[in-house]
NUFI-29656 format. One line per field, with one value per residue (C-alpha): residue number from 1; residue in one letter; x, y, z. Coordinates in steps of 0.1 Angstrom, whole numbers, always signed. Each point is the difference from the previous one (the first is absolute). Example, Ala and Ser with C-alpha at 12.3 -4.5 7.8 and 13.67 -1.06 7.14 Angstrom:
BEGIN
resi: (1, 2)
resn: (A, S)
px: (+123, +14)
py: (-45, +34)
pz: (+78, -7)
This chain:
BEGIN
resi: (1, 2, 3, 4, 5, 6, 7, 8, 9, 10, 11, 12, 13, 14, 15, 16, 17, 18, 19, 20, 21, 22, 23, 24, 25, 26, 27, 28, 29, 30, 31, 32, 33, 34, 35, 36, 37, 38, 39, 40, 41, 42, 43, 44, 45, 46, 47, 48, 49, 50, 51, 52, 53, 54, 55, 56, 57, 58, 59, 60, 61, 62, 63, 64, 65, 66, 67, 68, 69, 70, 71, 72, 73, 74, 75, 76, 77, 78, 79, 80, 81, 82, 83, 84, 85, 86, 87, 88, 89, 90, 91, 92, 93, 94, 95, 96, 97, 98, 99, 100, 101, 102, 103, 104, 105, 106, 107, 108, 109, 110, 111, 112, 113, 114, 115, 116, 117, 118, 119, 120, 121, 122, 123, 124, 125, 126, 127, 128, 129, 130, 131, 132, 133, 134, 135, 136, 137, 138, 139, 140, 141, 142, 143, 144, 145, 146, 147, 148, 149, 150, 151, 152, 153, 154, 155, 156, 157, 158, 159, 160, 161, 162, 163, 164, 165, 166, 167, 168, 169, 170, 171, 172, 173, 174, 175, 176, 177, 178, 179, 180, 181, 182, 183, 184, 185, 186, 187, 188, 189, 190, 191, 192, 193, 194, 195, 196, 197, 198, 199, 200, 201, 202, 203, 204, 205, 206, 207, 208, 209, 210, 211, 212, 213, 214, 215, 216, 217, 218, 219, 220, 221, 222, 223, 224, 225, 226, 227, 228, 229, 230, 231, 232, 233, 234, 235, 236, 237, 238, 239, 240, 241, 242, 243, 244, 245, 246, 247, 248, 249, 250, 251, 252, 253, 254, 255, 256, 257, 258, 259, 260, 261, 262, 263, 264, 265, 266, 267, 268, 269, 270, 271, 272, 273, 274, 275, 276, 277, 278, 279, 280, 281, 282, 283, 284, 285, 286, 287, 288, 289, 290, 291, 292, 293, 294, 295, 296, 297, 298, 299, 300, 301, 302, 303, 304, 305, 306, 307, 308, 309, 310, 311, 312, 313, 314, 315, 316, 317, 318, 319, 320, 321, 322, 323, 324, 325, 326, 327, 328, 329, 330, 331, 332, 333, 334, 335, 336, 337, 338, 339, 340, 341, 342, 343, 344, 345, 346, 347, 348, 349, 350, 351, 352, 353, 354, 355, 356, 357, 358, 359, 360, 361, 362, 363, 364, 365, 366, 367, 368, 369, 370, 371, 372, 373, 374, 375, 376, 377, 378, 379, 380, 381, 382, 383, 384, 385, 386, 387, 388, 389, 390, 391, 392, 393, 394, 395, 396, 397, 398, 399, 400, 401, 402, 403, 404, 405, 406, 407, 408, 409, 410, 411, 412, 413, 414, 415, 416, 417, 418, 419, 420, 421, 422, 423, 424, 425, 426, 427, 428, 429, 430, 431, 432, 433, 434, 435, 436, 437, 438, 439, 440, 441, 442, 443, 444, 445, 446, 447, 448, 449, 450, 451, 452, 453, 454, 455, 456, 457, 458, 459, 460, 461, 462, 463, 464, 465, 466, 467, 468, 469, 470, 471, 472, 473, 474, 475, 476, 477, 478, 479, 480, 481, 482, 483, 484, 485, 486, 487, 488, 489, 490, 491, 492, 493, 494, 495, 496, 497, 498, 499, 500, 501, 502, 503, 504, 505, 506, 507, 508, 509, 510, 511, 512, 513, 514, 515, 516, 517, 518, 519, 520, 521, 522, 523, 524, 525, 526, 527, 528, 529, 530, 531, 532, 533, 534, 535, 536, 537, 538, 539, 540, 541, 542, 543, 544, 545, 546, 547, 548, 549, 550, 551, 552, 553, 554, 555, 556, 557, 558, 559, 560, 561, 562, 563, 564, 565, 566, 567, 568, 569, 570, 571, 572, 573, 574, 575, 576, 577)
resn: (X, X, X, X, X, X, X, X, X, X, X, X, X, X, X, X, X, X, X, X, X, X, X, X, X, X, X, X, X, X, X, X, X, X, X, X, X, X, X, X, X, X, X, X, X, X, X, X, X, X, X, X, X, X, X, X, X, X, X, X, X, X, X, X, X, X, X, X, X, X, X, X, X, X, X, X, X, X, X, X, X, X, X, X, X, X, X, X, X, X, X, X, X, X, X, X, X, X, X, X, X, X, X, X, X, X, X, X, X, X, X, X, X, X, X, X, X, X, X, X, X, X, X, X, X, X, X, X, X, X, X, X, X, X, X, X, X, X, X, X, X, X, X, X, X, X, X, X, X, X, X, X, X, X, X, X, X, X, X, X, X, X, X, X, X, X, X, X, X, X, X, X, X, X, X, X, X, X, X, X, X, X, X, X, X, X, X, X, X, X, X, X, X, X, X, X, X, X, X, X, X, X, X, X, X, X, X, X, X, X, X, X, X, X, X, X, X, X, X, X, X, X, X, X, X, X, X, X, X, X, X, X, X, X, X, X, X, X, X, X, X, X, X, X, X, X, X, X, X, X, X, X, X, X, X, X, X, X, X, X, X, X, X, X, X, X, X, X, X, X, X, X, X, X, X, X, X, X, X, X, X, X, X, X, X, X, X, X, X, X, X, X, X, X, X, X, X, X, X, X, X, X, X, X, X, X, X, X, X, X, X, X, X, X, X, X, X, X, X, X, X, X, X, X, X, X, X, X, X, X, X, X, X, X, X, X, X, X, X, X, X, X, X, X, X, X, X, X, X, X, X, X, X, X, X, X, X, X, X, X, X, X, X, X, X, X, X, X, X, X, X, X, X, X, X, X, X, X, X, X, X, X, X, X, X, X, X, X, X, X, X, X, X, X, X, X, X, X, X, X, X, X, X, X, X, X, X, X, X, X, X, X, X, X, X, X, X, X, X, X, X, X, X, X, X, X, X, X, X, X, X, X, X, X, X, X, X, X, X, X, X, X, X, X, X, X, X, X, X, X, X, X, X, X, X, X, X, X, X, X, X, X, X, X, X, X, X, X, X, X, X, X, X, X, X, X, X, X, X, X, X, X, X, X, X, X, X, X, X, X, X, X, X, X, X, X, X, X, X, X, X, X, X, X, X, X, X, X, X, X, X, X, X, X, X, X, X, X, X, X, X, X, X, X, X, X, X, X, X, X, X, X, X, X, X, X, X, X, X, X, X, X, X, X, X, X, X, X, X, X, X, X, X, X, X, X, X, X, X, X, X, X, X, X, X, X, X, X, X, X, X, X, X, X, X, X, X)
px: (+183, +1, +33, -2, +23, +1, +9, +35, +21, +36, +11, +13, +11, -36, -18, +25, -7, -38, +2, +31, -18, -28, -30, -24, -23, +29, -11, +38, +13, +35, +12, +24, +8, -12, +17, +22, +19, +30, -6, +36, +18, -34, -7, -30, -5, -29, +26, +35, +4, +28, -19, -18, -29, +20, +30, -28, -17, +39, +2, -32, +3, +28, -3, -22, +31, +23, -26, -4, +31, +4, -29, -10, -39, -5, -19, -26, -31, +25, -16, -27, -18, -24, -20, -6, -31, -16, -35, -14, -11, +33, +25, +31, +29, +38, +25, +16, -38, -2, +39, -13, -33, +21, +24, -27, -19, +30, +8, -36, +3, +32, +18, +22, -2, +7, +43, -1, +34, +0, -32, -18, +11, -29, -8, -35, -4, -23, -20, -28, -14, -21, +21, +31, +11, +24, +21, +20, +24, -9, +36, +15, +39, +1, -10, -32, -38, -18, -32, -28, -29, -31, +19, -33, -19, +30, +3, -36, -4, +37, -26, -24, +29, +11, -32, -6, +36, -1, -33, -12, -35, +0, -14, -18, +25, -4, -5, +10, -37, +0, -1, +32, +2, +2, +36, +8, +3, -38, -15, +22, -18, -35, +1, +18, -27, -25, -13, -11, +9, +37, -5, +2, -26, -28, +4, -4, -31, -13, +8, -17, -33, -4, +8, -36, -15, +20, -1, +36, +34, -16, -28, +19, +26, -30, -17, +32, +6, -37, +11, +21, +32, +30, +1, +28, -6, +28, -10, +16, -1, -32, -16, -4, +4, +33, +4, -13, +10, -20, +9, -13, -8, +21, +31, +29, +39, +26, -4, -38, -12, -26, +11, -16, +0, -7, -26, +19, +27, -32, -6, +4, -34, -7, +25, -22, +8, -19, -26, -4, -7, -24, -21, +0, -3, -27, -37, -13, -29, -30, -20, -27, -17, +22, -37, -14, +33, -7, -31, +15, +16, +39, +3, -16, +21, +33, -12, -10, +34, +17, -16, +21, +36, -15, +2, +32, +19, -11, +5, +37, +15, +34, +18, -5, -24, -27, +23, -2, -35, -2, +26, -21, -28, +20, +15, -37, -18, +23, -12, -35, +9, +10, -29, -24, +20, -2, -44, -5, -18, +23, +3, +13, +23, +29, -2, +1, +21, +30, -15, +9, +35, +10, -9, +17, +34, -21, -6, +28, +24, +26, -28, -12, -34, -29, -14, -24, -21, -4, -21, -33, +15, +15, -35, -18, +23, +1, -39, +1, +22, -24, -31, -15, -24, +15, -13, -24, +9, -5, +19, +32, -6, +4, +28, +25, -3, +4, +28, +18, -7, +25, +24, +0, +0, +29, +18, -1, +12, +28, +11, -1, +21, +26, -2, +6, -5, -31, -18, +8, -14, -36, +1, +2, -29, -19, -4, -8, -22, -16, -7, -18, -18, -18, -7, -17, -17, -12, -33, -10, +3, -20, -30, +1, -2, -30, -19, +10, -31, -15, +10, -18, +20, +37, -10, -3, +30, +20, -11, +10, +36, +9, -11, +19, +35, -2, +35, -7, -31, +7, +25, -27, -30, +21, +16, -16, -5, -28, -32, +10, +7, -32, -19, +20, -8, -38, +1, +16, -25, -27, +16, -9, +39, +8, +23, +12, +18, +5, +24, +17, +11, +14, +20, +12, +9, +23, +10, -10, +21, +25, -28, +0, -37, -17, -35, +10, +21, -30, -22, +16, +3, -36, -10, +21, -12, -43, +0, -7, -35, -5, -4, -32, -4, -32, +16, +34, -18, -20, +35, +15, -30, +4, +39, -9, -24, +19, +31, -22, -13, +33, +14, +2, -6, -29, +12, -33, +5, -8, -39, -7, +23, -14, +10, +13, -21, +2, +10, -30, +3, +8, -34, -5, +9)
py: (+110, -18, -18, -8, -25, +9, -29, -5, +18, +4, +36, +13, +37, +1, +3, +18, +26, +1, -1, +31, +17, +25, -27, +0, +29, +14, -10, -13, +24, +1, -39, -15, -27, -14, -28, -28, -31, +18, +39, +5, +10, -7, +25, +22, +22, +16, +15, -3, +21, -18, -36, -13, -24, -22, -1, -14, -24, -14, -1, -16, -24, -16, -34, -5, +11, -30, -26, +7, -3, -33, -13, -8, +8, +38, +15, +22, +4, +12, +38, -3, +33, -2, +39, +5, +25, +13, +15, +29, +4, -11, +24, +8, -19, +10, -13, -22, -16, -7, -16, -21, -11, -11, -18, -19, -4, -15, -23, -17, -3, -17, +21, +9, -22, +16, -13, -9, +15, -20, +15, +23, +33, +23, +38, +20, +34, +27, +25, +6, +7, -31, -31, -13, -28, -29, -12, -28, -20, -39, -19, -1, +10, -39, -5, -17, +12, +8, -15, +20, -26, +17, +34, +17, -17, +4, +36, +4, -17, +29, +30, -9, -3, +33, +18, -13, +14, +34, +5, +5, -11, -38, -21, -34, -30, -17, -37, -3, +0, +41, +11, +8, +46, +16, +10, +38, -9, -12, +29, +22, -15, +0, +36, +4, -18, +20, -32, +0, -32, -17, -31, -28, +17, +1, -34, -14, +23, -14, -41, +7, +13, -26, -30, +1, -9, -30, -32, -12, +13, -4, +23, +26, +4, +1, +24, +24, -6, +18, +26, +10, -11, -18, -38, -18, -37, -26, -38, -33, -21, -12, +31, +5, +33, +2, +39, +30, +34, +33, +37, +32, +16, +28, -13, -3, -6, +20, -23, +4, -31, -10, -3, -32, -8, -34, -3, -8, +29, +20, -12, -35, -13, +5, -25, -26, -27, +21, +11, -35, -10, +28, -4, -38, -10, -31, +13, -25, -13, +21, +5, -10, +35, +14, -6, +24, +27, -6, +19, +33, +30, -2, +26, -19, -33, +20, +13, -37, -11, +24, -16, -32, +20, +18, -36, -13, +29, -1, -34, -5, -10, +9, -28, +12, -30, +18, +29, -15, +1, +39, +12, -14, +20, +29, -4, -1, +27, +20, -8, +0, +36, +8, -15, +20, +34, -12, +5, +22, +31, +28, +20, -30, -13, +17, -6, -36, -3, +19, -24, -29, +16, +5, -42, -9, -4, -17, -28, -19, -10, -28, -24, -25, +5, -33, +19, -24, +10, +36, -13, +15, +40, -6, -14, +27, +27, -13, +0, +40, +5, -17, +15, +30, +11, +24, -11, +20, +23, -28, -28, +24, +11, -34, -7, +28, -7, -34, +6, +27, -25, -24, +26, +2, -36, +1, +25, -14, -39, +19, +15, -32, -14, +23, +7, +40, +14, -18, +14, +36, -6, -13, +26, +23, -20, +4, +34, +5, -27, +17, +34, -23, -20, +37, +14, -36, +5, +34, +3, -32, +16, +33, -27, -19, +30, +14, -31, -7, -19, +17, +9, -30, -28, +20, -8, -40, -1, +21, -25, -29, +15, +3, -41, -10, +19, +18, +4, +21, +18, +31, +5, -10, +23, +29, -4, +27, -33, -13, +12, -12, -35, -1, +3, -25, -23, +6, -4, -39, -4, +7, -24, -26, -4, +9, +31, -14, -33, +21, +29, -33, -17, +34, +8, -34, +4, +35, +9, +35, +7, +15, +15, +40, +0, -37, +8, +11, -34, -20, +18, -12, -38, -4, +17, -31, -20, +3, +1, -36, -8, -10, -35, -14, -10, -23, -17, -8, -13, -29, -7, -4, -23, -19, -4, -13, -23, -15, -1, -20, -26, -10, -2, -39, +8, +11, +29, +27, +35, +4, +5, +40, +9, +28, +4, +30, +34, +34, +22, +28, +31, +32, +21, +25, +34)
pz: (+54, -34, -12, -39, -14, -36, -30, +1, -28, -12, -4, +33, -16, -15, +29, +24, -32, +6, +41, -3, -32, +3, -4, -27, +14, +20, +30, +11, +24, +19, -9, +20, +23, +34, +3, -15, +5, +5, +1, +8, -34, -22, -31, +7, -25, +17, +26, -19, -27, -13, -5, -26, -4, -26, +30, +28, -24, -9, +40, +6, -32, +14, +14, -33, -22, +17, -3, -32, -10, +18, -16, -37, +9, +7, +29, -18, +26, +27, +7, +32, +3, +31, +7, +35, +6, +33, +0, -7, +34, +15, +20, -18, +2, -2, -16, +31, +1, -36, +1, +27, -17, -31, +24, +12, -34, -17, +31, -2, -38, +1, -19, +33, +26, +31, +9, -35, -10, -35, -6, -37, -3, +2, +7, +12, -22, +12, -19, +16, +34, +1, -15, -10, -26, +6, -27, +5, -27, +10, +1, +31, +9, +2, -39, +14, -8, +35, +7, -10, -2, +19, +1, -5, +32, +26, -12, +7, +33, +7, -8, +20, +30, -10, -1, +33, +10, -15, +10, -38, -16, +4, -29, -1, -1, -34, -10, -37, -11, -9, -35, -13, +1, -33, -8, -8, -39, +6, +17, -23, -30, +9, +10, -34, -17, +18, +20, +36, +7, -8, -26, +24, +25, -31, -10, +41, +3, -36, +3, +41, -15, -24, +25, +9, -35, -6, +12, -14, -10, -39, +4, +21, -29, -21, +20, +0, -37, -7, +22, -22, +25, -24, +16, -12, +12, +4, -12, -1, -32, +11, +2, +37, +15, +19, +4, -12, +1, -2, -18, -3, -30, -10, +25, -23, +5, -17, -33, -4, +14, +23, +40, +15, +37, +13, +22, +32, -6, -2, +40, +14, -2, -34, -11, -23, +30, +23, -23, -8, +37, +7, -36, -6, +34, +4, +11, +33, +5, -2, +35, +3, +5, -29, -23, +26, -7, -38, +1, +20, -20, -8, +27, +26, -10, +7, +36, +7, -15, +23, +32, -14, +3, +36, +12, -17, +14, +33, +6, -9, +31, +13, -11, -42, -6, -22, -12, -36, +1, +14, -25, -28, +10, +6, -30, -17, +21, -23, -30, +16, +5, -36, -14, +22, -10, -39, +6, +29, -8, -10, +34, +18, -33, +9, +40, -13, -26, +21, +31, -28, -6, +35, +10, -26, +20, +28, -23, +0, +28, +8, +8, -30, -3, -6, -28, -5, +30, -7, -31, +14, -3, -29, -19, +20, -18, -32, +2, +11, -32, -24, +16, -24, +30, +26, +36, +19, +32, +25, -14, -11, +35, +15, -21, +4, +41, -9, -19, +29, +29, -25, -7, +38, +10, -29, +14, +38, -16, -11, +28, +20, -28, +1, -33, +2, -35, -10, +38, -9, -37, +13, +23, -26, -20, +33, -3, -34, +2, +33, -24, -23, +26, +14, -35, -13, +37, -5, -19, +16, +34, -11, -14, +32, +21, -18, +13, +34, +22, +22, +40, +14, -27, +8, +39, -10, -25, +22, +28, -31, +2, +34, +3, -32, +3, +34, +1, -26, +3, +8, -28, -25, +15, +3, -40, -20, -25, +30, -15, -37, +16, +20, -29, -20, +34, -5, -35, +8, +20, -17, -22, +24, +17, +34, +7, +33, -24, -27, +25, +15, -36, -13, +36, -5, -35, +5, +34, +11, +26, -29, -19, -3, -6, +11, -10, -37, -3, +17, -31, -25, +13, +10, -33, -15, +19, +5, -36, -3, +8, +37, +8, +2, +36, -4, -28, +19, +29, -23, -18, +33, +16, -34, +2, +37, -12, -26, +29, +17, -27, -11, +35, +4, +41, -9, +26, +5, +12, +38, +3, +1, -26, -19, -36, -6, -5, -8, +23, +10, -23, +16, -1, -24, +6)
C-alpha cells in the first residue's frame, strides 16, 4: 500500500471537483465518501443529490475562514491531498475497510490525532476499486496548524502496519534515501512527448554513466555538458562550484523555457556534496604490489579490486565499526558495474546496464560512507571506461562472477543492516548480473570442454579436489561445469602452479556452499588467478636462504640456526602423465 502526500495547495473546491468529476481518461467511477471527521450531517454529493461540491468545500474550509479573519497573514497552502492505493494483486476492499485505513492514515500523519476533538477537518473519497484520496484543510477547530513535520515517514512506517493487518502485499520499509516517484503530471508528459522515461529518470541514468569518467565534480559537468545534457552550475564570487543543476533537452514549461533539476532532487546522492566526496576523495598510499597490478588488463584490475570490497564487507563486525568502509565499496561496486555495462560486448550490454539500474538504489543508505577507501574500484572503473580494447572471454568471465559474488556479499551486508530497500534492489542486480555471468561463461565453457585431459589426469585432479575442498567435492565432480574446470586445472599446471593451492585460494576467496554451480564459479577464479606466471620455486628458496643469511649477520647475538636446518626446496613435481 502506498500513501502519497502530495505539495500542499490552496483550493479546497478545486480538487473535490477532480476527485467527484469524471477524471481526465474517465476512469472515476461512483465518487463518494468513506469516511470523515464528522460523517454525521456532511455534504456528499456522491450520494446526496441535493449537495454541492462548492457547499462541502465551504464546510471543509472552515476553521481556515476564521483564522483568517483573525489574522492579517492568510493561510494559502492549507489543502493536504494524500492518495491511498492498494496493489494490483491485493483483495478488494469495501468501503468500511477503506474508512478505517483513512482513519488510521490521518491519525499517523497528524492531521487527526486519535481523541483529538480540536483536530483538521478532513474526508476519504472513493472512485475506484483500488484507492482512495484524503484531503484535509490544515487549521485546526482550535485556530492552530497541526504538526505535520515527518508526515510522509510515520505514514509509511502506518502502511506497512496495515498491510500486515489486512493481509495485503507488504512493501519494504523506507529510510529517506529513495528517489523521489515521478508525479502524474511527469509520467503524463513523457508519454505525451513520446519518451519512455519521465525527465528526472533520464537525467539520473545519464549523470550515473558518466560518474566513471571523471575524477571531480568539474569534469563530470564537463563530461555531461558534451553529452549534450544542459548543466547549469551554481558559483560563488570566487568561481567555485557550489551547485549545479542538470536538464533535458526538449523539456519545457508552459512559457518555453528550459526545466532544470538539481542534482539531489534528481536522487539524494547526486547532490554536488556527495559527488564531491565520492570524485575528489584523496587516493592512499600505493601498495607495494600495485607496480605488479599496473601491468594486468583493466578487467583484471577490477576483479582484483573487488577482492578488496569481499574483505571490507565481510569483516564489519556487529558493533557498525567498518560500515563506512563497506558502504563505500558498495557504493563503488555500482559504478564498477556501470562502467563494465558501458564496454561489455553487445549480448551482455543490456543484462548490465539494467544490472547497473537496478543497484542503483543499493548504493546509498543511512550510513556515511569513508569514500576515500573505496579508491581502488573506483580507479579500476574509470580505467574500464577509458580502455578502447574489449577484454577477452576469460577475463570478462572472471569479472562478471566477480562482480555477482559482490552484488551478493552486498546484498547479504544489507540485510544484516536492516536496511530493507537497498537488500531487495541487489537482489534484483544479482540476477541480472547472474544472466550475464552464464552468457560471458558460455563459449569459454564449450572451448574448455573441447580439451579436457585425458581419463588418467581427471583421476589425479579429481583426487586434487576431494583433498582441497572435501566438503565440497562431490558437488564440484558432479557440476556439468567439471570437465571444463579440469582442463583449466591442467592447463595451471602445466603452467607450473599447483591445482591442489590453487582449489584452496578460490574456495577461500567465494564460499561454495551457496553456489548453484561450484565448479563453473571455481573456473572463472582459477582462470584469474594462474594467469600470472608461477613462482619460481628454486629462486624463492635462494632469496629466502639469503634473507636468512643476512638475518643472521646483522643479528648482534650472532644467533645461528640449529645445525640440520635445511634451506628450503622445491617440493617433488608430480610425474608426468
Amino acid at each position: 500500500m502506498i500513501a502519497a502526500i502530495k505539495p500542499a495547495g490552496s483550493n479546497t473546491r478545486g480538487l473535490l471537483a477532480y476527485l467527484y468529476g469524471p477524471g481526465r481518461h474517465d476512469e472515476h467511477l461512483d465518487p463518494h465518501l468513506v469516511t470523515g471527521f464528522a460523517m454525521l450531517g456532511m455534504p456528499d454529493p456522491g450520494r446526496d443529490e441535493n449537495a454541492t461540491l462548492t457547499e462541502l468545500g465551504h464546510y471543509l474550509d472552515g476553521p481556515v475562514r476564521l483564522r483568517n479573519s483573525e489574522f492579517g497573514k492568510p493561510v494559502t497552502d492549507h489543502v493536504w491531498h494524500c492518495p491511498v492505493r492498494a496493489a494490483p494483486e491485493d483483495r478488494y476492499l469495501s468501503d468500511s475497510e477503506w474508512g478505517d485505513i483513512a482513519q488510521r492514515i490521518v491519525q499517523a500523519a497528524g492531521i487527526a490525532p486519535d481523541g483529538d476533538d480540536l483536530a483538521c477537518r478532513w474526508i476519504a473519497v472513493r472512485h475506484a476499486d483500488d484507492h482512495i484520496h484524503i484531503l484535509a484543510t490544515t487549521v485546526r477547530e482550535d485556530g492552530r496548524r497541526p504538526k505535520l513535520h515527518d508526515s510522509g515517514i510515520r505514514v509509511g512506517n502506518e502502511c506497512r502496519e496495515i498491510e500486515k493487518d489486512y493481509g495485503l502485499r507488504r512493501l519494504k520499509k523506507g529510510d529517506r534515501t529513495a528517489t523521489r516517484r515521478p508525479t502524474q503530471a511527469e509520467m503524463h508528459k513523457a508519454e505525451r512527448l513520446g519518451w519512455e522515461q519521465t525527465s528526472r529518470e533520464w537525467l539520473q541514468d545519464r549523470i550515473r554513466a558518466a560518474i566513471p569518467h571523471a575524477t571531480s565534480a568539474e569534469e563530470l559537468l564537463a563530461y555531461l555538458e558534451a553529452d549534450d545534457i544542459l548543466v547549469k552550475p551554481r558559483r560563488g564570487p570566487s568561481g567555485d562550484l557550489l551547485g549545479y543543476a542538470v536538464g533535458r533537452p526538449g523539456d519545457l514549461n508552459k512559457d518555453g523555457e528550459e526545466i532544470f533539476h538539481p542534482g539531489g532532487k534528481i536522487a539524494p546522492d547526486l547532490s554536488l556534496p556527495k559527488l564531491k566526496a565520492r570524485l575528489e576523495a584523496s587516493a592512499p598510499e600505493e601498495h607495494p604490489t600495485a607496480r605488479r597490478n599496473r601491468l594486468s588488463t583493466p578487467w583484471h584490475q577490477a576483479t582484483e579490486a573487488l577482492d578488496a570490497l569481499h574483505a571490507e564487507i565481510t569483516s564489519t563486525s556487529a558493533d557498525g565499526s567498518g560500515d563506512a568502509r563497506a558502504q563505500a565499496h558498495v557504493a563503488a561496486l555500482g559504478e564498477l558495474i556501470e562502467a563494465t555495462a558501458q564496454k561489455a560486448p553487445a549480448n551482455l550490454r543490456a543484462q548490465l546496464r539494467s544490472a547497473s539500474e537496478r543497484f542503483a538504489r543499493a548504493q546509498r543508505s543511512q550510513i556515511r560512507a569513508e569514500d576515500r577507501v573505496a579508491h581502488s574500484l573506483r580507479t579500476a572503473a574509470r580505467d574500464i571506461t577509458h580502455t578502447v580494447t574489449g577484454p577477452d572471454g576469460s577475463a570478462l568471465a572472471a569479472l562478471t562472477a566477480a562482480l555477482l559474488w559482490a552484488a551478493i556479499l552486498a546484498a547479504r551486508w544489507h540485510e544484516a543492516k536492516g536496511h530493507a530497500q537497498q537488500a531487495d534492489a541487489a537482489r534484483r542486480a544479482v540476477q541480472l548480473l547472474q544472466s550475464a555471468a552464464d552468457n560471458s561463461l558460455a563459449s569459454t565453457l564449450t572451448e574448455l570442454e573441447a580439451r579436457r585431459p585425458g581419463e588418467g589426469t581427471h583421476h589425479t585432479l579429481a583426487h586434487d579436489v576431494r583433498a582441497a575442498v572435501p566438503e565440497h567435492a562431490e558437488r564440484i565432480l558432479t557440476d556439468p561445469g567439471w570437465p571444463a574446470l579440469a582442463t583449466v586445472l591442467a592447463d595451471a599446471e602445466a603452467g607450473g602452479h599447483r591445482p591442489h593451492q590453487l582449489l584452496k585460494e578460490a574456495a577461500a576467496q567465494r564460499e561454495l556452499t551457496t553456489a548453484r554451480q561450484p565448479a563453473r564459479v571455481l573456473i572463472t577464479r582459477i582462470q584469474h588467478t594462474s594467469r600470472n606466471p608461477a613462482p619460481n620455486r628454486r629462486a624463492e628458496a635462494a632469496r629466502l636462504r639469503s634473507t636468512t643469511a643476512s638475518a643472521f649477520n646483522a643479528s648482534p647475538l650472532g644467533i645461528q640456526p640449529p645445525t640440520g636446518t635445511a634451506a628450503p626446496t622445491s617440493q617433488p613435481s608430480r610425474p608426468r602423465r
